[in-house]
N, C-alpha and C positions, 0 to 999 in steps of 0.2 A: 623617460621614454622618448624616444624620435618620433615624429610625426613625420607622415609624409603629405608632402604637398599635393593638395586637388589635380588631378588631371581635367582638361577642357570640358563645362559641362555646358548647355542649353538651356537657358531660363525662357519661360515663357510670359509669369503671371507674377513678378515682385512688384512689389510698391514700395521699396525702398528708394532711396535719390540721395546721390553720394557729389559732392562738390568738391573742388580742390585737392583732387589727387593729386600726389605727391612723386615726380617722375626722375627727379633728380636725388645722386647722394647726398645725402647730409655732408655735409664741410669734414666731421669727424672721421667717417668714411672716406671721403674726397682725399684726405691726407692720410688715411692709414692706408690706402690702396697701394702704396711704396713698402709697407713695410712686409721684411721678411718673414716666411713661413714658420720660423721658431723664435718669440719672441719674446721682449724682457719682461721681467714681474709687473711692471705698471703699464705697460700695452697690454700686459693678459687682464690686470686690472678695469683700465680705463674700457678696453673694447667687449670685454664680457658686459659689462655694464651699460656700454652705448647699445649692445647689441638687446638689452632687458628691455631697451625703450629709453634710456634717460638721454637728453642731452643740454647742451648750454651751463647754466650754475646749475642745476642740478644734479648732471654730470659728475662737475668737480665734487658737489658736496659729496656725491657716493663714495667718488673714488677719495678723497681723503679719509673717510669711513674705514673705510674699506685698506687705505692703508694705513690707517691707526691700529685695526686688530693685528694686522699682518707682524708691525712694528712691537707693539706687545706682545704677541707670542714669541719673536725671536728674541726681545730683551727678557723675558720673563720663563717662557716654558722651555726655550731651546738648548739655554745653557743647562737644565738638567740633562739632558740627552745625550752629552759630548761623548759620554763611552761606548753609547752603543752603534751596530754593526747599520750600515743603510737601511738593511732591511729590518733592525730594531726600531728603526726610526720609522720607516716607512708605515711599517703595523699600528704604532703607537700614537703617529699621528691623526690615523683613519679612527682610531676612538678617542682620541681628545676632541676632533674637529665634532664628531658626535654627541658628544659628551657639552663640549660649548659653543659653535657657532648652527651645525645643523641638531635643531634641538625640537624641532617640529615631526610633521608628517612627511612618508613619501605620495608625491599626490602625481599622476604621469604627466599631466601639462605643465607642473610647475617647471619650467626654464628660467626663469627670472631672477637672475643674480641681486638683486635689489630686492624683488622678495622676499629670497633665500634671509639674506639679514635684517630683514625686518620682521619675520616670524619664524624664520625656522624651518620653513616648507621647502622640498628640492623632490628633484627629478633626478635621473642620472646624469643629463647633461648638466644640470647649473650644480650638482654634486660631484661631478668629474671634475669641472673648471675650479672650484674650491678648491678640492684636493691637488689639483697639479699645480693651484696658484703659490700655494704653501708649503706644498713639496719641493717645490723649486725656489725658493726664500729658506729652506731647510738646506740645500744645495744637492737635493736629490736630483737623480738621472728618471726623474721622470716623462711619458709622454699619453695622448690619447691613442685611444683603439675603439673604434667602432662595429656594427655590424647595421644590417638592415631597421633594426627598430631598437636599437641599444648602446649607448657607451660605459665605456669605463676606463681606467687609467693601468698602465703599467709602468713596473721600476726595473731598473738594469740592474742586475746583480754586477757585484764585481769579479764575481766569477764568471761572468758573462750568460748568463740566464737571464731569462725576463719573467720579473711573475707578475701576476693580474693583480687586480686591485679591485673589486667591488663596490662601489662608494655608498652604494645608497642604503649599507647598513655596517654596523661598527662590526662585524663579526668578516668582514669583505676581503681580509689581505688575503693573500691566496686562497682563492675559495677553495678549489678545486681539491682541496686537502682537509676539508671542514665538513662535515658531515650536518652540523648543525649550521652553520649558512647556507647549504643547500637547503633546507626545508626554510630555512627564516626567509631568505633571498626567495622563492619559487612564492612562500603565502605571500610577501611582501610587492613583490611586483609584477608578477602573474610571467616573468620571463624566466628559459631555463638557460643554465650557467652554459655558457660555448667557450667548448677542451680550446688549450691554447692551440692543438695542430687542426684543425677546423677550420684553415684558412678560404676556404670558398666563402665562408660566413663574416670573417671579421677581416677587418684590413688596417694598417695600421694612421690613426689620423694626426697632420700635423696641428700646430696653435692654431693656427687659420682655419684649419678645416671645425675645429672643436668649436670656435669662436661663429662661426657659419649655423654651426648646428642651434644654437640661441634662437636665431633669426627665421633657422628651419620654421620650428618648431612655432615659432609666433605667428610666421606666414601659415603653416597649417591650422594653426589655432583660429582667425580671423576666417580663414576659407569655411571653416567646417560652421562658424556661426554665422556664412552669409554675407560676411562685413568683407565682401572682397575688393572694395575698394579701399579698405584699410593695410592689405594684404600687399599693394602696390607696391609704396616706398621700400619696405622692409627687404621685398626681393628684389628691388633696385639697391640697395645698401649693401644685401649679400652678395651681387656680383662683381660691385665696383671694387668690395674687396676684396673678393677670392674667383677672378674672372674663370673660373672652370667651367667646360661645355652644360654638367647636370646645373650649375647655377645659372648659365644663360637660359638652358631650356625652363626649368623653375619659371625665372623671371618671365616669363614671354607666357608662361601655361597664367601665372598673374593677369599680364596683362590681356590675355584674352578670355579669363574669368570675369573679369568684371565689364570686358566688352559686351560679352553674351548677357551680363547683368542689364547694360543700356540697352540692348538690341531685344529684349525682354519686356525694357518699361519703351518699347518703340519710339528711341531717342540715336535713330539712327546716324543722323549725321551728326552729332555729340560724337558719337563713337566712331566714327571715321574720322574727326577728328584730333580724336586722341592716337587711334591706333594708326594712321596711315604715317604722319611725322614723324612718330615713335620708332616703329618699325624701319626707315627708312636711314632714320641715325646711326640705326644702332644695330643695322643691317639682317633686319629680320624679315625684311617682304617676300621673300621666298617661303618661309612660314606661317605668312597671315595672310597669303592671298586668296584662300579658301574663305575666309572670316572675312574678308576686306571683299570681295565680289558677294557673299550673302549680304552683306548691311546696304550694299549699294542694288543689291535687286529688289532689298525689302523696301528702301523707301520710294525706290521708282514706280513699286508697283500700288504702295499707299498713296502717291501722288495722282496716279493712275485712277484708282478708286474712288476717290477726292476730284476725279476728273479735272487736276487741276497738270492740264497737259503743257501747256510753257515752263512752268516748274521743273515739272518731269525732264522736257527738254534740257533746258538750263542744269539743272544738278545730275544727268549724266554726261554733257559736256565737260564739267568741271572735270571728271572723276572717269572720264573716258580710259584714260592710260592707265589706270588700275584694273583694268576689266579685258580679261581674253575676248578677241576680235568676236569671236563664235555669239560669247553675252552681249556684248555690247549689241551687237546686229540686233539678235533677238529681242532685246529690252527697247531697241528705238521701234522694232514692227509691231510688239505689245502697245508702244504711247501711238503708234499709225495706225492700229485695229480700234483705238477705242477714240482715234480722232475721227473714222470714219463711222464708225457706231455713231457717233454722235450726228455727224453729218447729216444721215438718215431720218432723225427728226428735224433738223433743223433747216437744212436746203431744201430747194426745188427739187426733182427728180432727175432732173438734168445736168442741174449744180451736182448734184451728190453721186451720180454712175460718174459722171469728167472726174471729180476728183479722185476717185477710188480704184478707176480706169488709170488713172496717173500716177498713186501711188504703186500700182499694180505693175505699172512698166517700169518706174524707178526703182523697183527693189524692195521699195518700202513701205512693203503687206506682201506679207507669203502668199502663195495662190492659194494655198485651201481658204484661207478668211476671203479673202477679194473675192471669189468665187459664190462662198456664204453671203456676202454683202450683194454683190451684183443679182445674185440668183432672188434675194430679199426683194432687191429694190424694182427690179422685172417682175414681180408677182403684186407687188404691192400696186405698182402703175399698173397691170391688167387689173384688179380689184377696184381700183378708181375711174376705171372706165367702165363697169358697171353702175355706178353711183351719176356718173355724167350723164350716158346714154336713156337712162330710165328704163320703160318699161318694156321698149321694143329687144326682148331678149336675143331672138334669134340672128339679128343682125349684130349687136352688142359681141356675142358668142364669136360670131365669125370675126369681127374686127378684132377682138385678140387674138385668134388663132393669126390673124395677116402682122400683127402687132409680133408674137412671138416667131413669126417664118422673117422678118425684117431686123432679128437681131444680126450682130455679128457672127459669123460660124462657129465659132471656138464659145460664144454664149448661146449663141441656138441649142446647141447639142449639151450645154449642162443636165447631168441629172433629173435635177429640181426643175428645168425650164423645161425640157422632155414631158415629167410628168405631170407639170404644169398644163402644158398646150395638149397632151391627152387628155384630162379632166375635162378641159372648155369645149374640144371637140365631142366628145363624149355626150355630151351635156346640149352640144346644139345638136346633135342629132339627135336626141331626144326630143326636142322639144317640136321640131320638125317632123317625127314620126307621131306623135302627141295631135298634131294638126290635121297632118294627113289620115290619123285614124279616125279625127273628126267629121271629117269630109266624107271618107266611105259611110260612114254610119250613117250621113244624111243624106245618100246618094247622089255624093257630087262627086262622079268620079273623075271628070275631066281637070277639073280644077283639084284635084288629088292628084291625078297622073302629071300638071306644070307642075306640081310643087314637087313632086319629087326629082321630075327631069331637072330642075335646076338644080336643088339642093345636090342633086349628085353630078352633076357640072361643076358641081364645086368640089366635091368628095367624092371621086368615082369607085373609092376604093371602101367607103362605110359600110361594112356588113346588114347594121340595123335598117337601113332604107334599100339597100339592095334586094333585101327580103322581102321589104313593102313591096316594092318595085314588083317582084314575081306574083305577091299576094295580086296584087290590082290588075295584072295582068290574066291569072285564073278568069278574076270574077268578069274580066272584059271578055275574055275569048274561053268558054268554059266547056268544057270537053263533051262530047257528043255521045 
């Protein structure tokens, strides 16, 4: 079975922690990257094997293995075979190799050529590569054919036909004509036989591409159990040797799985920098710069949080040029809102409107926060002039209403400072009418009638004492 490789996913919550990923091909790789698309029995050898996972002496010890059986079936089973037709040969081989080398289960992850001959176990892929390793030490015109989630192998007739080959059961030579492979083949690998004219579905793959499919199939195996930092190498090895655009994208969907893996255990700049160098080598920043502006907003804004604002500064300068002008703006007026937040507690009242005033003109604080801040910090300074003035309210009252008519225009008229300096007024004419109700009550109405002439010398326009004002006037000149 083919696996396909993970498309980009989002981790939030792993605890795993992966070191020494692996970015570069292996040497084995590095060198077989020259070689051609159809290649000889011991490249199909050596690199099915590389591709299992072996390398170094252990490598070679497979692959001399591996060319020991090859070497005895030809000295020993092949010269039975001399009389018959390719496709005698071809048949007879798919149940010898059955018969003696795959002697195991079909299991669908099994790909591993090094397994396959260590127990017996195969997949269609490391069962396709057997059979075409040996068909071709046979001197058959064999080649791979794949589709979306299955390979198998085909021979050239010399009539110029081509028939299928089923590998992953001895009953496989031409299925298509077997009525009992079709039900063996369907229980056995839960896939159904695709007619050879079905070309939308199957295409035909060269050594290289079969040799890929190994590596597929490992890369999705590591993805699907998590271990996507294991996943790296493997789809750097598959590209270096068969550089095809689905192997470059593969490789990059790699490397930004196991990005979203660091950007998950919040190991953000770990993962920039892996992925920014990477990308840029190997010319992929046009597709990571979605992933490469999230990891750089995520830790600005943990930096943030952490209120550790020079930080923040500092590692979006680094990382400036990776980031659309549009981000970057917004991420440095996010570290300017929450330097001015802070301010708030920490300066004078005076220190902290100048400075927020300043960032306000340079750019850096959008007006609706500066606004927020400013309208904070004029409320908060009329609240502490009640706390100074003490008990003398009504005068208290009127100093901030003189307090807020003395801001700047464009903060006089805020919202918040509007509703501000209505409350306080509000409030002293209450407190005013409050006095002056006292007065009538005890029959002082002269000194009831100063307090309100002034109080409305001051607010000629207050409803509540204008009222008074008529009331005290009745009770002075009362109608006849």
């Amino acid at each position: 079975m083919i696996r396909k490789t993970a498309a980009l996913f989002l981790l939030f919550s792993l605890t795993l922690f992966a070191e020494n990923v692996r970015v570069e091909p292996l040497e084995f790789w590095q060198s077989a990257s020259v070689w051609p698309d159809k290649l000889t029995v011991d490249q199909l050898i050596s690199a099915s094997l590389a591709a299992s996972g072996q390398e170094g002496d252990s490598l070679l010890a497979y692959s001399r293995r591996f060319r020991g059986l090859l070497d005895d079936f030809t000295a020993s089973e092949l010269p039975l075979w001399k009389d018959f037709t390719d496709r005698e040969k071809g048949e007879e081989l798919l149940l010898w190799l059955h018969r003696e080398i795959m002697t195991g289960q079909y299991h669908a992850d099994q790909t591993r050529i090094d397994t396959l001959l260590n127990r017996g176990d195969y997949n269609c892929v490391s069962s396709a590569l057997v059979y075409l390793i040996f068909s071709r030490a046979a001197g058959l015109d064999t080649a791979g054919e794949e589709t979306t989630d299955h390979a198998f192998c085909t021979l050239m007739d010399p009539s110029g036909g081509k028939i299928d080959i089923e590998t992953t059961t001895p009953m496989g030579f031409d299925p298509g004509t077997k009525k009992e492979f079709t039900q063996s083949f369907t229980g056995r690998t839960g896939f159904t036989y695709v007619a050879p004219g079905n070309y939308r579905q199957r295409k035909p793959a060269s050594d290289k591409d079969m040799i890929t499919l190994v590596l597929q199939n490992r890369i999705a195996l590591s993805q699907r159990r998590m271990n996507y930092e294991s996943a790296v190498g493997p789809a750097v090895d598959r590209y270096f040797f068969s550089p095809t655009e689905t192997n470059r994208r593969d490789m990059n969907d790699a490397f930004r799985n196991y990005v979203s893996l660091l950007n998950g255990q919040e190991r953000f700049e770990e993962a920039l920098d892996f992925l920014v160098p990477l990308s840029r080598e190997m010319n992929l920043l046009g597709n990571n710069g979605d992933l490469i502006t999230i990891l750089i907003e995520n830790q600005t804004y943990t930096l943030i949080n952490r209120n550790a604002l020079e930080r923040a500064s500092d590692f979006l300068e680094i990382w400036k040029g990776e980031l659309p002008s549009l981000t970057y703006d917004k991420l440095i007026r996010q570290i300017n809102e929450k330097r001015a937040e802070i301010s708030l507690n920490e300066q004078s009242y005076p220190e902290a409107l100048s400075l927020i005033r300043d960032m306000r003109d340079g750019g850096g604080l959008g007006t609706a926060k500066s606004n927020e801040l400013i309208t904070w910090l004029h409320q908060n300074q009329a609240m502490g002039m009640i706390k100074e003035r003490g008990a003398d309210r009504e005068e208290t009252y009127w100093g901030i209403l003189a307090f807020f008519d003395g801001l700047p225009e464009d903060e006089r008229n805020l919202p918040g400072i509007r509703d501000h300096r209505e409350r306080y007024r509000q409030n002293w004419a209450v407190l005013i009418h409050n006095r002056f109700a006292d007065l009538v009550n005890r029959g002082k109405y002269e000194e009831a009638g100063s307090l309100l002439d002034q109080a409305l010398g001051r607010d000629s326009a207050q409803q509540v004492l204008k009222k008074d004002r008529a009331y005290l006037d009745r009770i002075l000149s009362p109608s006849p």
